[in-house]
Backbone as XML, in Angstrom:
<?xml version="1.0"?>
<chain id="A" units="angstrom">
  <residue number="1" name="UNK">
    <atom name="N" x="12.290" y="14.993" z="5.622"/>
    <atom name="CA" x="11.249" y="14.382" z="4.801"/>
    <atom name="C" x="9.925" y="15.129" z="5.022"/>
  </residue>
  <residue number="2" name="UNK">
    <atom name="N" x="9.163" y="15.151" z="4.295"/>
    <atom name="CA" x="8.002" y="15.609" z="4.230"/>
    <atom name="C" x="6.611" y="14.927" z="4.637"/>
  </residue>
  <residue number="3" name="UNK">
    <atom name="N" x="6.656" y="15.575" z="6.341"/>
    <atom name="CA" x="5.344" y="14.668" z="7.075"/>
    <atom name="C" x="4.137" y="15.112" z="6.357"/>
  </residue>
  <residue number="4" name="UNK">
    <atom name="N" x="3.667" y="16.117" z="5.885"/>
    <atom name="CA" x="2.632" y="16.227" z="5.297"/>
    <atom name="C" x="2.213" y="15.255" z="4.247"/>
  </residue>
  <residue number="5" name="UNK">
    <atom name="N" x="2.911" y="15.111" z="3.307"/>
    <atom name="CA" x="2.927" y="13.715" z="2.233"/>
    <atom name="C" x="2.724" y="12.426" z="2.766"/>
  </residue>
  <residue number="6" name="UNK">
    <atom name="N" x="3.508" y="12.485" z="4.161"/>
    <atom name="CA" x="3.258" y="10.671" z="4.016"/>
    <atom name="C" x="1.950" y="11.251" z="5.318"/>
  </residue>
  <residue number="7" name="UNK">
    <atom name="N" x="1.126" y="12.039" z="5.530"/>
    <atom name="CA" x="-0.257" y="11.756" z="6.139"/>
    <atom name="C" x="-0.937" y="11.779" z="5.028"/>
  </residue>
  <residue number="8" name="UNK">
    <atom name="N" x="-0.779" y="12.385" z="3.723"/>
    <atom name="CA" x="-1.755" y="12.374" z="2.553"/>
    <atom name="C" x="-1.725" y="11.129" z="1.993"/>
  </residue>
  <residue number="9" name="UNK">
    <atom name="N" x="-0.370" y="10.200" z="1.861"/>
    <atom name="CA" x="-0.790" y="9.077" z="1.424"/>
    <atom name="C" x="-1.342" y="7.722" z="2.489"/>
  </residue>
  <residue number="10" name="UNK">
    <atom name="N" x="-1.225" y="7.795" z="4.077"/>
    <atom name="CA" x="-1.565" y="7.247" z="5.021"/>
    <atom name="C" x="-3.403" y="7.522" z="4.756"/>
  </residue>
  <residue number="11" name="UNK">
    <atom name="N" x="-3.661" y="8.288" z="4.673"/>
    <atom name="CA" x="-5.113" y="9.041" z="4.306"/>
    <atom name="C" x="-5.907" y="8.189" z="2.811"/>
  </residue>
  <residue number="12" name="UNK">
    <atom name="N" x="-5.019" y="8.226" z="2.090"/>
    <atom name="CA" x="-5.294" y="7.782" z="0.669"/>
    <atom name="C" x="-5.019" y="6.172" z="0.578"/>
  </residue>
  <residue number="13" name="UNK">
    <atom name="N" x="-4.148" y="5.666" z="1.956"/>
    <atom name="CA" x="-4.060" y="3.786" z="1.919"/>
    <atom name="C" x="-5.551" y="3.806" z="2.379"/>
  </residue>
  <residue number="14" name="UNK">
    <atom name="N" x="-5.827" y="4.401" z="3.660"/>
    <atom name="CA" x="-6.803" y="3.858" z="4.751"/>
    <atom name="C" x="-8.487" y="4.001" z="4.072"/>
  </residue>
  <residue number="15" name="UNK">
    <atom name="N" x="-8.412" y="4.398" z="2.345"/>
    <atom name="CA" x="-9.720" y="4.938" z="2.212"/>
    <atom name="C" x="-9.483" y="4.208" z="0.970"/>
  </residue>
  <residue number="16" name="UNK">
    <atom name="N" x="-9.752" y="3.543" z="0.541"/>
    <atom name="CA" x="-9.489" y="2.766" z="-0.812"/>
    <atom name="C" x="-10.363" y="2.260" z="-1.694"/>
  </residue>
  <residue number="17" name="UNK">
    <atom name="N" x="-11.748" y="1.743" z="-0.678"/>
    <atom name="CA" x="-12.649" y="1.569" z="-1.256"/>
    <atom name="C" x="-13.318" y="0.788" z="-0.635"/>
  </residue>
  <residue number="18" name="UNK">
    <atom name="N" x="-12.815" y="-0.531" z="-0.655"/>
    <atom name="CA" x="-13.359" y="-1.696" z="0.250"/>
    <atom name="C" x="-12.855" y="-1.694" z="1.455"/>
  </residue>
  <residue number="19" name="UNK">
    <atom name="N" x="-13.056" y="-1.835" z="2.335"/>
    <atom name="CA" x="-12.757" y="-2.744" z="4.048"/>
    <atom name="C" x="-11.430" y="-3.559" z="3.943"/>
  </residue>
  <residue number="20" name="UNK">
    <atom name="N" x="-11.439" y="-4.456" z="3.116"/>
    <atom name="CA" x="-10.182" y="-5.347" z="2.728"/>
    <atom name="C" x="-9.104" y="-4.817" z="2.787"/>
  </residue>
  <residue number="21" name="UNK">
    <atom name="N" x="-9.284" y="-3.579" z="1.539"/>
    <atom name="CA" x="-7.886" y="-3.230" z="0.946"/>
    <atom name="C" x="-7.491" y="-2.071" z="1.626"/>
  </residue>
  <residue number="22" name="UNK">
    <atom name="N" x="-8.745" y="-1.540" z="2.725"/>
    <atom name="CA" x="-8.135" y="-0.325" z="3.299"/>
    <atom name="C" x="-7.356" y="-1.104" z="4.815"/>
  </residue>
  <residue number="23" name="UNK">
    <atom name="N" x="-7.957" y="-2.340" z="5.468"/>
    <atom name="CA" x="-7.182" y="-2.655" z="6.047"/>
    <atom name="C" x="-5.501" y="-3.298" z="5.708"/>
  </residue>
  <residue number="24" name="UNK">
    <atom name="N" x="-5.435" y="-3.724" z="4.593"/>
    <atom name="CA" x="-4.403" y="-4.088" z="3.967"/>
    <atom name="C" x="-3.225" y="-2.770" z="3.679"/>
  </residue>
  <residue number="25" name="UNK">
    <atom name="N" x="-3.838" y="-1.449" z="3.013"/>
    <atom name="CA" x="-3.127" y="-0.669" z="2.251"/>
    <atom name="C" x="-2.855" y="0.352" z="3.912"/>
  </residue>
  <residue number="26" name="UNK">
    <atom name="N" x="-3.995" y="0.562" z="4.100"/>
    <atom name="CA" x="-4.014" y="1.352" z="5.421"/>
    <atom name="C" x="-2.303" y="0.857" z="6.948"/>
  </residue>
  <residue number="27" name="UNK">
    <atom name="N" x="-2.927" y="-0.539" z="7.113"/>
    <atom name="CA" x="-2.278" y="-1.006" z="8.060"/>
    <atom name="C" x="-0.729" y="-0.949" z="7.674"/>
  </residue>
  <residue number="28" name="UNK">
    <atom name="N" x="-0.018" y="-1.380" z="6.549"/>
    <atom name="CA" x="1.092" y="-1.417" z="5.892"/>
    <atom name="C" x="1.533" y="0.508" z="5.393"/>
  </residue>
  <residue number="29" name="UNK">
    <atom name="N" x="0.774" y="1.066" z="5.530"/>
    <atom name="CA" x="1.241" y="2.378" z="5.196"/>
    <atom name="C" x="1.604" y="2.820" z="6.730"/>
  </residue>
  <residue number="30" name="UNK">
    <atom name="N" x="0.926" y="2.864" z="8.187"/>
    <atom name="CA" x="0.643" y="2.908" z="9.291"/>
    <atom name="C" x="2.292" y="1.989" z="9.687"/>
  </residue>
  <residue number="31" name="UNK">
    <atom name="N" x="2.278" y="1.113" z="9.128"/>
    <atom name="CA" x="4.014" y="0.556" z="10.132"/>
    <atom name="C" x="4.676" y="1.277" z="8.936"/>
  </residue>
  <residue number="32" name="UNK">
    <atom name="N" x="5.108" y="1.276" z="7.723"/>
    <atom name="CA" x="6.094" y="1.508" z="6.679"/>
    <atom name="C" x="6.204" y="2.900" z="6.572"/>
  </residue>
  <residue number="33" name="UNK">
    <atom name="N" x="5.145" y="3.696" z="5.945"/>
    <atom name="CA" x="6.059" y="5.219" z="5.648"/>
    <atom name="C" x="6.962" y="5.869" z="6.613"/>
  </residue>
  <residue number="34" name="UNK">
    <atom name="N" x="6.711" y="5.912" z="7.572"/>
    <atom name="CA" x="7.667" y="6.773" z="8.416"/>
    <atom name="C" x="8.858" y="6.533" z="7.802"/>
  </residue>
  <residue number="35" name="UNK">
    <atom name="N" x="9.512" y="5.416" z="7.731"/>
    <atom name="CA" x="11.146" y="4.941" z="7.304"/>
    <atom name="C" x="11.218" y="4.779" z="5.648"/>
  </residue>
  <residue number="36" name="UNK">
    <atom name="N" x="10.045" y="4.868" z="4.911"/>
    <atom name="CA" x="10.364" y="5.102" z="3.553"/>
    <atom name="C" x="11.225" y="6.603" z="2.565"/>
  </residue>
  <residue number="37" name="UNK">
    <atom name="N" x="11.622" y="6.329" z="2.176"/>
    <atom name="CA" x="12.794" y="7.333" z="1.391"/>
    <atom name="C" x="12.004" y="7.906" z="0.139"/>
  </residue>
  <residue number="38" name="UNK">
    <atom name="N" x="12.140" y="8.708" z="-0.439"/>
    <atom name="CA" x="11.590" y="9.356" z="-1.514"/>
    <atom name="C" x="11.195" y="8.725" z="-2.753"/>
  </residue>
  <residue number="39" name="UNK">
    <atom name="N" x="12.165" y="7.600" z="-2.801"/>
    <atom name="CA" x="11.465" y="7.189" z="-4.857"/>
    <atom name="C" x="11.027" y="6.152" z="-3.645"/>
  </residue>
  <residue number="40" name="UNK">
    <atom name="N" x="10.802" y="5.399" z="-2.672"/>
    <atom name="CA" x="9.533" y="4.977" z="-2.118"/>
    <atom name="C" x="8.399" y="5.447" z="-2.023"/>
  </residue>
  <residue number="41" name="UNK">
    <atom name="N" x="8.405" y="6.398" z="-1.521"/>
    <atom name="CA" x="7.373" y="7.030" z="-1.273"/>
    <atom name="C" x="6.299" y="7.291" z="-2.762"/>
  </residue>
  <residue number="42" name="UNK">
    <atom name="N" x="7.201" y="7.690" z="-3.896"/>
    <atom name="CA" x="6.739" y="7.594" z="-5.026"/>
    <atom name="C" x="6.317" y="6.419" z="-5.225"/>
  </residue>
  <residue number="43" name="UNK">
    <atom name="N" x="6.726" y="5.591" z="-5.129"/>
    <atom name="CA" x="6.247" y="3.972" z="-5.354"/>
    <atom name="C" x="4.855" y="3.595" z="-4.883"/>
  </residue>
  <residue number="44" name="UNK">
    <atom name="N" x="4.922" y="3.857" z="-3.685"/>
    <atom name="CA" x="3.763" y="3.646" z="-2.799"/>
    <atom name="C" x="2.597" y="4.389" z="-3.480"/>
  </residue>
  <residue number="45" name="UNK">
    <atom name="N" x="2.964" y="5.642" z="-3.702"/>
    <atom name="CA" x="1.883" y="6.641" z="-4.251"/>
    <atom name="C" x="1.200" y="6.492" z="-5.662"/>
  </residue>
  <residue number="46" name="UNK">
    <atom name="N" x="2.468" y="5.678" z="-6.546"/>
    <atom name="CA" x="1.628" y="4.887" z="-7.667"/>
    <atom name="C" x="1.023" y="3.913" z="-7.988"/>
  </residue>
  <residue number="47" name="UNK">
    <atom name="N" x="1.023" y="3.140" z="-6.561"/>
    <atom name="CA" x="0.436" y="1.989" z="-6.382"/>
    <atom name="C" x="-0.691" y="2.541" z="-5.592"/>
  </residue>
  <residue number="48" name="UNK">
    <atom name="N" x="-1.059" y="3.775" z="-5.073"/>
    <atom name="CA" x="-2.640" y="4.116" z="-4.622"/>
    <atom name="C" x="-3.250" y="4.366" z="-5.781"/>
  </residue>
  <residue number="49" name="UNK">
    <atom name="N" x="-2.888" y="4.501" z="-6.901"/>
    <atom name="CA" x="-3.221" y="5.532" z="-8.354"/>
    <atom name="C" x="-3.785" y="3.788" z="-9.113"/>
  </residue>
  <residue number="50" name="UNK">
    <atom name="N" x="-3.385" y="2.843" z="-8.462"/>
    <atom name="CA" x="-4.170" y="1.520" z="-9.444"/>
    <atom name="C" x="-5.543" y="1.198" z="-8.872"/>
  </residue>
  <residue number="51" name="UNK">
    <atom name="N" x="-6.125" y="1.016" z="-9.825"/>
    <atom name="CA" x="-7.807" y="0.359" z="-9.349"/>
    <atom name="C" x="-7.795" y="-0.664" z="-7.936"/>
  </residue>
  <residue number="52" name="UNK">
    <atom name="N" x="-8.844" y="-0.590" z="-7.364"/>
    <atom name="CA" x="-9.182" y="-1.356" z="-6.416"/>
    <atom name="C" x="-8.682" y="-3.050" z="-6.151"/>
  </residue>
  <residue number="53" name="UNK">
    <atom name="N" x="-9.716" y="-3.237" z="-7.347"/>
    <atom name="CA" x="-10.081" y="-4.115" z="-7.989"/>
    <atom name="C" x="-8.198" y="-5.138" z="-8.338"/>
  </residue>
  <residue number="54" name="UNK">
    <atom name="N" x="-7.379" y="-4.408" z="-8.860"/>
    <atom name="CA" x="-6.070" y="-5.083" z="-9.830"/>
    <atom name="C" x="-5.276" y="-4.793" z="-9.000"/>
  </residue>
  <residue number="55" name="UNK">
    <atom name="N" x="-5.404" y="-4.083" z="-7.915"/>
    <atom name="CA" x="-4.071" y="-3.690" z="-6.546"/>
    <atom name="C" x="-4.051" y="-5.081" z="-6.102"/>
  </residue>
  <residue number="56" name="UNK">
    <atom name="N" x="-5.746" y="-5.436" z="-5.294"/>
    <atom name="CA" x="-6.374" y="-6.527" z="-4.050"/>
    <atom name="C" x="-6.000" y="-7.679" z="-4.885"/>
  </residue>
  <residue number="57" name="UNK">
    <atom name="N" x="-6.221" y="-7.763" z="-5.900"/>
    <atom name="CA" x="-6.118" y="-9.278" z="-7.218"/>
    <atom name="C" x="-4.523" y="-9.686" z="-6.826"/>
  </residue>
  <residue number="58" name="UNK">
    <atom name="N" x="-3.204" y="-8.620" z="-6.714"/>
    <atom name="CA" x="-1.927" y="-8.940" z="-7.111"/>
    <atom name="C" x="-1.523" y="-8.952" z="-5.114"/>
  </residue>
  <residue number="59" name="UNK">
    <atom name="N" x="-2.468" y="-8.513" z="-4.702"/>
    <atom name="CA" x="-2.088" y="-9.122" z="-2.967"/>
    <atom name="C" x="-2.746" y="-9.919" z="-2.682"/>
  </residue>
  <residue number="60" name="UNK">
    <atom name="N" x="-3.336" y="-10.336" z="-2.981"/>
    <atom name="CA" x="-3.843" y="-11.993" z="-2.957"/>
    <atom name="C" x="-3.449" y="-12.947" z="-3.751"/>
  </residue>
  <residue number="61" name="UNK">
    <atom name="N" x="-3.140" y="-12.827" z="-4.717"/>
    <atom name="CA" x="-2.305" y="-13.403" z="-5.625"/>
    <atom name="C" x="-3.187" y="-14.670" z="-6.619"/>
  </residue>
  <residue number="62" name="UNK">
    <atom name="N" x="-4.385" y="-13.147" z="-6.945"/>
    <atom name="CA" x="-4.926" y="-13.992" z="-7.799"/>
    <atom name="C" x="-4.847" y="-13.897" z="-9.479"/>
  </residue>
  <residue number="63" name="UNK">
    <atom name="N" x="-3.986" y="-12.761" z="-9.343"/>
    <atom name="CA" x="-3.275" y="-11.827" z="-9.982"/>
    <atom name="C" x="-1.840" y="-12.091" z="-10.743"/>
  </residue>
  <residue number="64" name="UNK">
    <atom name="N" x="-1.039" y="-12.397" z="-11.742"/>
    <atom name="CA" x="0.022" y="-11.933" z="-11.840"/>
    <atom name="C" x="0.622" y="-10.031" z="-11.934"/>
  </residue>
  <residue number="65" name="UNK">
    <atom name="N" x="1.481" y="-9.860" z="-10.708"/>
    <atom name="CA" x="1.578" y="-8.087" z="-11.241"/>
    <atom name="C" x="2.472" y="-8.522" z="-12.382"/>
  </residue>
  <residue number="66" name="UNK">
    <atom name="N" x="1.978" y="-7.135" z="-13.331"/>
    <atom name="CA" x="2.184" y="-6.778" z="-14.310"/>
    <atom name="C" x="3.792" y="-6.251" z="-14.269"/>
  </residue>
  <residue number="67" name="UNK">
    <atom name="N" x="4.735" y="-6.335" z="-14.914"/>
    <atom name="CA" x="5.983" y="-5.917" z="-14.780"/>
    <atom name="C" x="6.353" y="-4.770" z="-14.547"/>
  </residue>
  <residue number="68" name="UNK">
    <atom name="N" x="5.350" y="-3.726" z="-15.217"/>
    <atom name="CA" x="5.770" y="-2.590" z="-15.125"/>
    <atom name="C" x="5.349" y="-1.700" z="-14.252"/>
  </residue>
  <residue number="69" name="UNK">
    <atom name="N" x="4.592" y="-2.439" z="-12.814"/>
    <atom name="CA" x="4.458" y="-1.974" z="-11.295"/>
    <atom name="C" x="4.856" y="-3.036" z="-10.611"/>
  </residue>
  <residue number="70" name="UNK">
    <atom name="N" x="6.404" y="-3.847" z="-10.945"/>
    <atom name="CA" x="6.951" y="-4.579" z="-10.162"/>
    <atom name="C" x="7.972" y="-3.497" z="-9.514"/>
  </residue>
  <residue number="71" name="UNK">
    <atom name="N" x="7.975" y="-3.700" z="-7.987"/>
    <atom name="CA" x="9.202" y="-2.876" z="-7.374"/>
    <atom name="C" x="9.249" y="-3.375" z="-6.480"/>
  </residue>
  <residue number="72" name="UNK">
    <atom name="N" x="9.961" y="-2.661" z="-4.816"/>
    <atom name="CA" x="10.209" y="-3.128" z="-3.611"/>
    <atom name="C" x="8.619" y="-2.702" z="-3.127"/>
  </residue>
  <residue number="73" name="UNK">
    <atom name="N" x="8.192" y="-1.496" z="-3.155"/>
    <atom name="CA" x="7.199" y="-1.448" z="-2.067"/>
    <atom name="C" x="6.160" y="-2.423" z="-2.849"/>
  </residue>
  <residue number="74" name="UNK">
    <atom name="N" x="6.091" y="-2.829" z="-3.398"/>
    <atom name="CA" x="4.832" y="-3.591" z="-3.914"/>
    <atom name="C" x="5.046" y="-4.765" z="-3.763"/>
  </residue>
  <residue number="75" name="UNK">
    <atom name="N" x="6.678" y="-5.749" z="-3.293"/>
    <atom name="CA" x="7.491" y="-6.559" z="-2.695"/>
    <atom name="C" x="6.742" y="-6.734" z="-1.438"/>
  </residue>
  <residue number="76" name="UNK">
    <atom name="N" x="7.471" y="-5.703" z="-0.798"/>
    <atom name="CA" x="7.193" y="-5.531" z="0.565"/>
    <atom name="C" x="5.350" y="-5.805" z="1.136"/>
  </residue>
  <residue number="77" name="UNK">
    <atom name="N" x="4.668" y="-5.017" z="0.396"/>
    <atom name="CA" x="2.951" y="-4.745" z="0.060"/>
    <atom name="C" x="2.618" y="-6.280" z="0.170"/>
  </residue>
  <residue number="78" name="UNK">
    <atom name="N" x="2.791" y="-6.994" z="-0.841"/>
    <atom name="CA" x="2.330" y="-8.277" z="-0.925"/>
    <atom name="C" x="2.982" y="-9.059" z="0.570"/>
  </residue>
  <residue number="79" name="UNK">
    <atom name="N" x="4.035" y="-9.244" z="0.568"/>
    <atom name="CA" x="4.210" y="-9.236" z="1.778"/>
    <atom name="C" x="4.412" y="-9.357" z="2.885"/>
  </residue>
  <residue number="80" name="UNK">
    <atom name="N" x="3.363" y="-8.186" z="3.030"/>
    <atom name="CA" x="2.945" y="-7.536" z="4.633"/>
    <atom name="C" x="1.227" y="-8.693" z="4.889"/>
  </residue>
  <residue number="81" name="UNK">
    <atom name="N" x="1.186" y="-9.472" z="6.694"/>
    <atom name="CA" x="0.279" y="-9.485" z="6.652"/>
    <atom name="C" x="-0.576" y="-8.812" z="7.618"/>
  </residue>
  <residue number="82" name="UNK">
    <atom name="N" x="-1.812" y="-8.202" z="7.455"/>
    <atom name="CA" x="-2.228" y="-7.474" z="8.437"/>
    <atom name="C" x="-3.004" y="-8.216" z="9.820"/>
  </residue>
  <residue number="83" name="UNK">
    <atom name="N" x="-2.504" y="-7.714" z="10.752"/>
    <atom name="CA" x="-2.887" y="-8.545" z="11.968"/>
    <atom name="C" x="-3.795" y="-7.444" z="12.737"/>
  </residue>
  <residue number="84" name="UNK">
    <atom name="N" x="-5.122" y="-7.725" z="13.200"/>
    <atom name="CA" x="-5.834" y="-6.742" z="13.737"/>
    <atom name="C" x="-5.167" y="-6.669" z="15.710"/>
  </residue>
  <residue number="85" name="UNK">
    <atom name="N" x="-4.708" y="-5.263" z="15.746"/>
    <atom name="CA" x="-4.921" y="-4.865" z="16.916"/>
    <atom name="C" x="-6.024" y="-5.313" z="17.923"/>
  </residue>
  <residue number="86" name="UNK">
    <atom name="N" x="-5.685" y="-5.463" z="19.533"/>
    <atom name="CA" x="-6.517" y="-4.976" z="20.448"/>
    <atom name="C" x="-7.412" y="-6.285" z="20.366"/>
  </residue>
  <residue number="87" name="UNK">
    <atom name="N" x="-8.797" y="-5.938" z="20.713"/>
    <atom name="CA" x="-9.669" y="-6.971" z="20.550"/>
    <atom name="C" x="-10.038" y="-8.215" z="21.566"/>
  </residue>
</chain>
């Protein structure tokens, strides 16, 4: 598999925009890619490609997702909850 890709999209969860969604997208990319498979990995990567704003709405679930970015990692995404390390 290709470690370079999943640090570009680990890079691209953890920077998202807000605090929220980078701890959300960040933390869940940080346990999950390593063991994700290729049309995952695609998955994941088209779900960094949605607005801020309509990703955070459908993991909080204030949102219905839209059918046609229903899959497993976005299954899995919703979820995942993030628990802060350390502290």
């Amino acid at each position: 598999m290709d470690d370079s890709r999943r640090s570009k999209l680990k890079f691209r969860a953890w920077r998202r925009g807000f605090r929220e969604l980078d701890l959300l997208m960040g933390s869940f990319a940080d346990e999950t890619l390593a063991c994700m498979n290729e049309e995952s990995l695609d998955e994941f990567e088209r779900l960094l490609d949605i607005p801020d704003w309509e990703i955070f709405a459908w993991l909080v679930g204030q949102e219905a997702v839209p059918e046609k970015h229903k899959g497993p990692v976005l299954d899995q995404l919703i979820g995942f909850r993030y628990a802060p390390r350390g502290g």
